[in-house]
N, C-alpha and C positions, 0 to 999 in steps of 0.2 A: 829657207827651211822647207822642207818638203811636206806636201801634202799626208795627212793619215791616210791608212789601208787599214780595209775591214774586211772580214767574214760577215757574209749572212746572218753568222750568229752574235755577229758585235766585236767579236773579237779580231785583235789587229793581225794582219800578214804580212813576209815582206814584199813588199814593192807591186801586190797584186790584186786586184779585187775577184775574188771565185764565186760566181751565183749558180748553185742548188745544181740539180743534174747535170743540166748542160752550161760547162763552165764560161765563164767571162774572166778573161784574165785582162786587167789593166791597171799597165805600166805608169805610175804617176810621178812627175818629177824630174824626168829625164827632158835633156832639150835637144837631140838628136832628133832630127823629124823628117821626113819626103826623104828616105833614105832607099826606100821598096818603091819601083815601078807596079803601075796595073794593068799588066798586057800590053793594048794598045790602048788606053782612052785615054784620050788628052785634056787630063786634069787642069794641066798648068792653062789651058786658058779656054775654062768654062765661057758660054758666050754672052751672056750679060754681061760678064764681069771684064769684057775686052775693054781696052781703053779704044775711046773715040774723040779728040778735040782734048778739052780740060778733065774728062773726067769719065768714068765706068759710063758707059751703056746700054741701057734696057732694053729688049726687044717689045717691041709694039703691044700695048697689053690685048688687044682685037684677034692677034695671031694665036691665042691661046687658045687651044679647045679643052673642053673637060669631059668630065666622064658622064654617062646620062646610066640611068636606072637604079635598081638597089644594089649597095655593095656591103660586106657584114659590119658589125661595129666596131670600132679601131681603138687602139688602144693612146689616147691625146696625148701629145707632146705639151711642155710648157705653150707652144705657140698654139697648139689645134692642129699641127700638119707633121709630118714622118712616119705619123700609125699605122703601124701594121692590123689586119683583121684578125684579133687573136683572144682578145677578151671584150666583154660591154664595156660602153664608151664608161671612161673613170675621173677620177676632180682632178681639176688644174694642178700643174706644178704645188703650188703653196700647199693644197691639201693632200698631199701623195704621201704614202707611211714615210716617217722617216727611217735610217738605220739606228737600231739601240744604241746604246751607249760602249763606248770600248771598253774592252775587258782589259784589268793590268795583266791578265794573264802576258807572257813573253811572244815574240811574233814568230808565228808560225806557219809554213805554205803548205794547206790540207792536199794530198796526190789528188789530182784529177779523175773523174769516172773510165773507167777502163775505157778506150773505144769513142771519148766524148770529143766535138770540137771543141777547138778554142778559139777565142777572136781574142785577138794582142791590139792592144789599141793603147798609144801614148801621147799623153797631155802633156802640155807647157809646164812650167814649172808656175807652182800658185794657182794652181787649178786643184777642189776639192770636192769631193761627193756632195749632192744637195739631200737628194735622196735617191728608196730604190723600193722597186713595189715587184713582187713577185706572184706568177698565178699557174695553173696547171700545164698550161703550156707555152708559157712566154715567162721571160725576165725583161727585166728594164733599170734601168741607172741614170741617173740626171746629176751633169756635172756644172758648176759656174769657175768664176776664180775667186779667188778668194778675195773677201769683203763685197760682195754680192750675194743675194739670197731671192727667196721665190718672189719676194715682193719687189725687190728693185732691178732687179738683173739685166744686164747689157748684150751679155756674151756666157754662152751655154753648149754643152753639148748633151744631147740624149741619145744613148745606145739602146737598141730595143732587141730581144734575140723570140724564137719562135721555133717551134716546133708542132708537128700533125700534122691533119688535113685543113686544108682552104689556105696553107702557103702561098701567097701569093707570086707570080712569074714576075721576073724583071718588069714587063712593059707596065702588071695590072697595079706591082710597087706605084710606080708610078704618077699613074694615072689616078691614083686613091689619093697620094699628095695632093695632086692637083684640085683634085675635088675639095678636098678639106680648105685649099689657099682659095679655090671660087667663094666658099662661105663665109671663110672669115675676114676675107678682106672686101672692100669697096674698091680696088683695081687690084690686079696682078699679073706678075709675068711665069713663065716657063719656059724652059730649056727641053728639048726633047731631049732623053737618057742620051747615055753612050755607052753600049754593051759593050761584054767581052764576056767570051764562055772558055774556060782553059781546064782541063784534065777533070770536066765534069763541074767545077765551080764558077757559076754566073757571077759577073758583075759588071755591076750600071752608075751611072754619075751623074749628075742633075741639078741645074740652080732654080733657084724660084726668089720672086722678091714679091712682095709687099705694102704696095704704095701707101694704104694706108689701113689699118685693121678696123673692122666693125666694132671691137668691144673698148680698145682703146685705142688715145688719138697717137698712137707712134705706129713707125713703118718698121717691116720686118726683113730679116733677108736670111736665104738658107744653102749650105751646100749639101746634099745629099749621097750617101755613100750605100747602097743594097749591097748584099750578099747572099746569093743562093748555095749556101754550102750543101753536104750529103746529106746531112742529119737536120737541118733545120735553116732558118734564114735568120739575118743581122741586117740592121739598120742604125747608121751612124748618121747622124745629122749635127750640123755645126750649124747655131742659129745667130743672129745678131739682132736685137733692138735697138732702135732708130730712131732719130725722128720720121716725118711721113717725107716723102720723093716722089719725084715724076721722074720722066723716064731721061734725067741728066743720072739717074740711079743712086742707090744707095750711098750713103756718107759713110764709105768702111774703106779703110787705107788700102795703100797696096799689100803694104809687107802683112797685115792681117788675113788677108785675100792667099795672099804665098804661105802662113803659116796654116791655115784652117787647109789648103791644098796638098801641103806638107804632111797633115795631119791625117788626112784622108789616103795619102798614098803610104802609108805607114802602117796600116792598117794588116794583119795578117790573119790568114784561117788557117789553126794548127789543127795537125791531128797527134796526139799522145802517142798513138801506137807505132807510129812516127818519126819517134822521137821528141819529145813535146821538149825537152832540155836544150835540146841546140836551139829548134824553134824559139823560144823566148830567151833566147842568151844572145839574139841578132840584132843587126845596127838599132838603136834609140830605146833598150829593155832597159 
């Protein structure tokens, strides 16, 4: 069975999620995935996640540098890391608004703002909205699968969108993760990005893991997907909860590694004006 689709306002849509001016369109339920290359970066083998011997591994947690001085307040993922600077820091996962309740109204897909991007982004099939918290100039959406929820969850995804000044560039994206995984963990690792700039839209790719978290005794691990579109930025993170690791790495399969990568290369930035209709009628909609 396929996951619900909601409106902002509660009510269901087909097959999309639309948040507020600048839309969020996502595909739920579909299992077509890694169908869209990104440029050039070589998703398929982020470098933590390379196989070495029996199993994934970690790059040296020592080689990590982080960011030093003040940077603005971020908007927290379930884990503490993917934030963008876009509201004051807000409650964990568990306490995030959730979405109303659906309407029996019949399902309906509101037209997008004239002129607005879109980010197309498609989940596994049994993946469901957890919640979704909106502010003046950022949206955000937090996904699990289904029979997982804020308190027990494995496996999640959080899309964060953004808009105005203090956008941050690919590299400072970045480097603000990193800082967030310096805090909250007791070791960690990082991937320097892998850019690509193509007809004016940036994007970056990035893993980080988790050996072992400050506030609770499990490890974490992340792939990270930026988008510098015209009109604003997108942040897609695919997280995993663990137990804790050293640097034989994280306990996350391969084929999960190949669909979270699947995931991320699937990923598109439409523009309506565009054509926004072929846009989301492409391989995995």
């Amino acid at each position: 069975m396929r996951s619900p689709r909601f409106r902002p306002d509660g009510a269901p849509c087909s097959g999309r999620l639309l948040v507020g001016g600048s839309v969020l369109a996502l595909t739920l339920g579909a299992s077509a995935l890694g169908t869209l290359a990104l440029g050039t970066l070589a998703l398929g083998t982020p470098a933590w996640a390379q196989q070495s011997g029996s199993g994934p591994r970690l790059l040296n947690p020592s080689a990590t540098s982080g960011t030093t001085g003040t940077t603005p307040a971020l908007i927290p993922s379930a884990a503490g890391a993917g934030a963008l600077p876009v509201s004051p820091t807000g409650p964990a996962v568990p306490g995030t608004p959730a979405l109303p309740s659906a309407s029996p109204a019949p399902p309906t897909t509101p037209a997008a703002p004239q002129g607005a991007e879109m980010l197309v982004l498609t989940l596994p099939p049994g993946w469901e909205i957890l919640n979704s918290s909106t502010g003046d100039t950022y949206r955000r959406a937090v996904f699990v699968p289904e029979g997982q929820s804020g308190q027990n969850w494995k496996d999640m995804v959080v899309v964060t969108m953004a808009r105005g000044a203090g956008t941050p560039s690919l590299q400072e994206a970045h480097q603000r993760t990193t800082k967030d995984y310096e805090t909250s963990c007791r070791a960690h690792t990082a991937t320097p990005p892998q850019t690509n700039v193509t007809d004016g839209i940036g994007r970056a790719f990035w893993t980080m893991g988790c050996h072992r978290r400050r506030d609770v005794d499990l490890g974490e691990a992340s792939f990270f997907l930026y988008v510098l579109g015209r009109q604003g930025s997108y942040m897609v993170q695919r997280i995993w909860r663990t137990s804790p690791f050293g640097n034989e790495g994280p306990p996350i399969t391969t084929t999960d590694r190949d669909t979270a990568v699947g995931l991320l290369k699937g990923v598109r930035l439409c523009d309506p004006t565009q054509g926004a209709a072929a846009c989301l009628q492409g391989p995995g909609s």
